[in-house]
C-alpha positions in Angstrom: 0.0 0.0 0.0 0.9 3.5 -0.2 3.5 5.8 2.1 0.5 7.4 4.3 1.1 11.1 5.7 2.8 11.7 9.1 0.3 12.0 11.9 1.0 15.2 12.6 -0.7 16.2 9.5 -4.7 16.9 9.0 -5.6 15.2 6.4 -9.0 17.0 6.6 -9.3 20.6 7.6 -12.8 23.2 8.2 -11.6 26.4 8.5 -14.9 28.7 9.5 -16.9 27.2 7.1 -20.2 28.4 7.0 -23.1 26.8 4.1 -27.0 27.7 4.0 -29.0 25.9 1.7 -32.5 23.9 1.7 -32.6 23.8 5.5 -29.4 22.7 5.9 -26.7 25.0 7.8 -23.2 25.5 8.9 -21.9 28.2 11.0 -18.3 29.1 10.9 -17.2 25.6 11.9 -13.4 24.8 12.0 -12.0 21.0 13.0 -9.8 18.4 11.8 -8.9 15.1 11.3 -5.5 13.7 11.5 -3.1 10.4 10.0 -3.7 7.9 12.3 -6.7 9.0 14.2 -10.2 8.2 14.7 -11.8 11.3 14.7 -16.4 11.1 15.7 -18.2 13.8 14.4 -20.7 13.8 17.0 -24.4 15.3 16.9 -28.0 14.7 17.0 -30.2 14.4 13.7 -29.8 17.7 11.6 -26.6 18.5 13.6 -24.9 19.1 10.1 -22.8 16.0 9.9 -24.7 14.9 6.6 -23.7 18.2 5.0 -20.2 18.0 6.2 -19.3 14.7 4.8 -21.3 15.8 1.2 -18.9 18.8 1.1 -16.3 16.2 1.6 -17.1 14.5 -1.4 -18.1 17.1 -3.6 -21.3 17.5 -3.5 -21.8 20.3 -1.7 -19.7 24.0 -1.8 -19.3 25.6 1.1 -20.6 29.5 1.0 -17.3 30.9 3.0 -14.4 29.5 4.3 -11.9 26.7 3.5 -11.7 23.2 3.3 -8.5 20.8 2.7 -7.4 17.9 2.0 -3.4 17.1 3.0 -2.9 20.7 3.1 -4.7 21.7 -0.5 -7.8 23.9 -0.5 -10.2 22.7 -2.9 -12.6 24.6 -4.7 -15.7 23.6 -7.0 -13.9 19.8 -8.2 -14.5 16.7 -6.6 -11.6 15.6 -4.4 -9.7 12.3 -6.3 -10.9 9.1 -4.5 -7.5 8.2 -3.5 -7.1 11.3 -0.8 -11.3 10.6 0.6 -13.4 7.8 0.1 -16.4 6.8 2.0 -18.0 3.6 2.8 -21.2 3.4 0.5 -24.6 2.8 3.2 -25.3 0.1 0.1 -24.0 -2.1 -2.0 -25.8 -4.1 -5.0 -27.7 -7.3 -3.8 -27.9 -8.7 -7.7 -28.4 -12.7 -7.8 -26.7 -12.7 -10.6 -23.0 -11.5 -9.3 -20.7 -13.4 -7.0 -19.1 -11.0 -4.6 -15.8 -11.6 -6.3 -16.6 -10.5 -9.4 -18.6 -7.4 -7.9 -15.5 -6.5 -6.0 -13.6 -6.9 -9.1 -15.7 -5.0 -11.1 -15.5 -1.9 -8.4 -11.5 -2.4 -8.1 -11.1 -1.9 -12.0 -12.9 1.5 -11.7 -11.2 2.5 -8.7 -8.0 1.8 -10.6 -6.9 -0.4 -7.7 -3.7 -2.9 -8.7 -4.3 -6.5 -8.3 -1.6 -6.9 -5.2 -3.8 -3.7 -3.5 -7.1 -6.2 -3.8 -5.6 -9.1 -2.6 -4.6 -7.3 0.4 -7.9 -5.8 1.1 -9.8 -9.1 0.6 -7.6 -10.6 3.2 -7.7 -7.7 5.6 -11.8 -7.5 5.5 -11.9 -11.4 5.8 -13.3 -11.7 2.8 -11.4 -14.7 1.3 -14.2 -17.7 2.0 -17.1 -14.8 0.3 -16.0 -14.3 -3.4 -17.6 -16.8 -5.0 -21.5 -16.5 -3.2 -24.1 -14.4 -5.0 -24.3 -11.2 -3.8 -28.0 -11.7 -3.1 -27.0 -14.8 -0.6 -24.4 -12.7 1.7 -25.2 -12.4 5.2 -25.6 -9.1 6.8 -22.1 -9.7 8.1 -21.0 -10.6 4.8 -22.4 -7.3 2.8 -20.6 -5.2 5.7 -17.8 -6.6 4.7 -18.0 -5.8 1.2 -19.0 -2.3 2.0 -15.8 -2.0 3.8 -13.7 -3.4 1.0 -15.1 -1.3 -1.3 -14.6 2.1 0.3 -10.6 0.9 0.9 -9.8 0.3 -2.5 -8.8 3.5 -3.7 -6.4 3.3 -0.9 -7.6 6.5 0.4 -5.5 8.7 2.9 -8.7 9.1 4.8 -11.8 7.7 5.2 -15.3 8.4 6.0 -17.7 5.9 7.7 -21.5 7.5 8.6 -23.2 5.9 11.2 -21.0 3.0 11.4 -22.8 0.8 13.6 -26.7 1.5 12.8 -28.6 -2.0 12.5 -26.0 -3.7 13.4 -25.8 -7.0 15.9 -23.1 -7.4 18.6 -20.9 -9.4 16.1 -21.3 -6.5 13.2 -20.3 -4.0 16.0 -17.3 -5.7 17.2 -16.2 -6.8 13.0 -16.5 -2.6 12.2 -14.7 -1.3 15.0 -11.8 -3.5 15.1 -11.4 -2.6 11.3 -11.4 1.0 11.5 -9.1 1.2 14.3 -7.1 -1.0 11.9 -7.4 1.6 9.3 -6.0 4.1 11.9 -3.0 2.3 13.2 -1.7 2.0 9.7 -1.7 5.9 8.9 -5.2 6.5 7.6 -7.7 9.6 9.1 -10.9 8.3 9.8 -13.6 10.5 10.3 -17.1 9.0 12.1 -20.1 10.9 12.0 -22.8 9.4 14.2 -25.3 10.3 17.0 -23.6 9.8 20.5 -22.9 5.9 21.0 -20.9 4.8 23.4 -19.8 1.7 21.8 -17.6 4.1 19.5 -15.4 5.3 22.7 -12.7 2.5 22.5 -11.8 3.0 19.3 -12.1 6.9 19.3 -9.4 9.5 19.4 -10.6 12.4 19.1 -14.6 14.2 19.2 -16.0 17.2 17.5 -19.7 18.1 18.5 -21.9 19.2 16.5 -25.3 21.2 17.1 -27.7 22.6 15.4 -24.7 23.5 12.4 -22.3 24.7 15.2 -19.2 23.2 17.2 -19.8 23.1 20.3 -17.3 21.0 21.6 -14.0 19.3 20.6 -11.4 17.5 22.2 -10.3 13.9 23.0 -12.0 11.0 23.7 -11.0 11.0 27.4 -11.6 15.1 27.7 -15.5 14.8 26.2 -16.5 11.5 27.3 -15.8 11.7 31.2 -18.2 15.2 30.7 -21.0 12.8 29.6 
């Protein structure tokens, strides 16, 4: 895989960005999210985490202020997969596809080498899955691919929404161990979700949101012990 950025780097950066459009508002809010770090964006519903992560990739602009990605504003173009990617909340459930060759098929358009897939199928556990129909994967199973696919453009970081919604105890423990993974080789993740405690061992750092506002950042240990 590719040299990832030193820690000491954000990876992603709000610099008082502010956005008002269709009911959906930011207020001047700066955070970001580093190398190595699992970083929960933290909020209620309509908090603004949604619109955060769609400025993120590209599908919203913010009205004012700055975002950056490894130290590079970006204006009105989407940001290249390999610097953000996000986990997709879906993946196709055809009966006509194995889960190999759907994975394959998503690997040639991300442009991801052959060595890169292998990797990822053996890091997500996905080895004993590639030849059953998409349609006949277990929950656990899809999750997986889901994962897979939002690691194979190798991203620098990565953005997982609501991580562990619908999801049993063995789901729960499968995602978190996996994106703390991500972390501990060099990757920025970013979590939005509403408060869940489940999150706080693999969580670095916390940025609450409200109502389109910071209220709060810190670490895990500063914000938690408050709750």
């Amino acid at each position: 895989m590719c040299q990832l950025p030193d820690s000491a780097s954000p990876i992603i950066a709000f610099e008082n960005v502010s956005f008002n459009h269709a009911g959906r508002e930011l207020h001047g809010i700066s955070f970001a999210a580093y190398a190595g770090r699992v970083t929960v964006l933290m909020g209620p519903h309509d908090a603004g985490k949604t619109t955060v992560l769609r400025m993120l990739l590209g599908l919203d602009i913010p009205d004012s202020g700055c975002i950056s990605t490894c130290g590079k504003p970006y204006g009105t173009s989407r940001i290249p997969k390999n610097v953000v990617s996000a986990m997709p909340e879906a993946i196709s459930l055809s009966p006509y596809y194995s889960a190999g060759t759907y994975l394959r098929w998503k690997a040639l358009w991300a442009g991801t080498s052959d060595s890169l897939l292998d990797g990822i199928i053996h890091m997500t556990e996905l080895q004993n899955l590639l030849t059953v129909k998409l349609h006949d994967l277990a929950p656990i199973g899809v999750l997986k691919m889901r994962f897979a696919i939002a690691l194979l453009p190798n991203p620098k970081a990565l953005i997982v929404d609501e991580p562990l919604q619908r999801l049993d105890q063995s789901g729960t423990n499968w995602i978190c161990e996996q994106i703390r993974k991500q972390a501990n080789r060099g990757v920025a993740v970013l979590i939005a979700s509403e408060p869940d405690g489940r999150l706080k061992p693999i969580t670095d750092d916390v940025v609450v949101l409200d109502k389109g506002t910071v209220v709060k950042e810190g670490s895990r240990g500063q914000l938690w012990k408050e709750d």
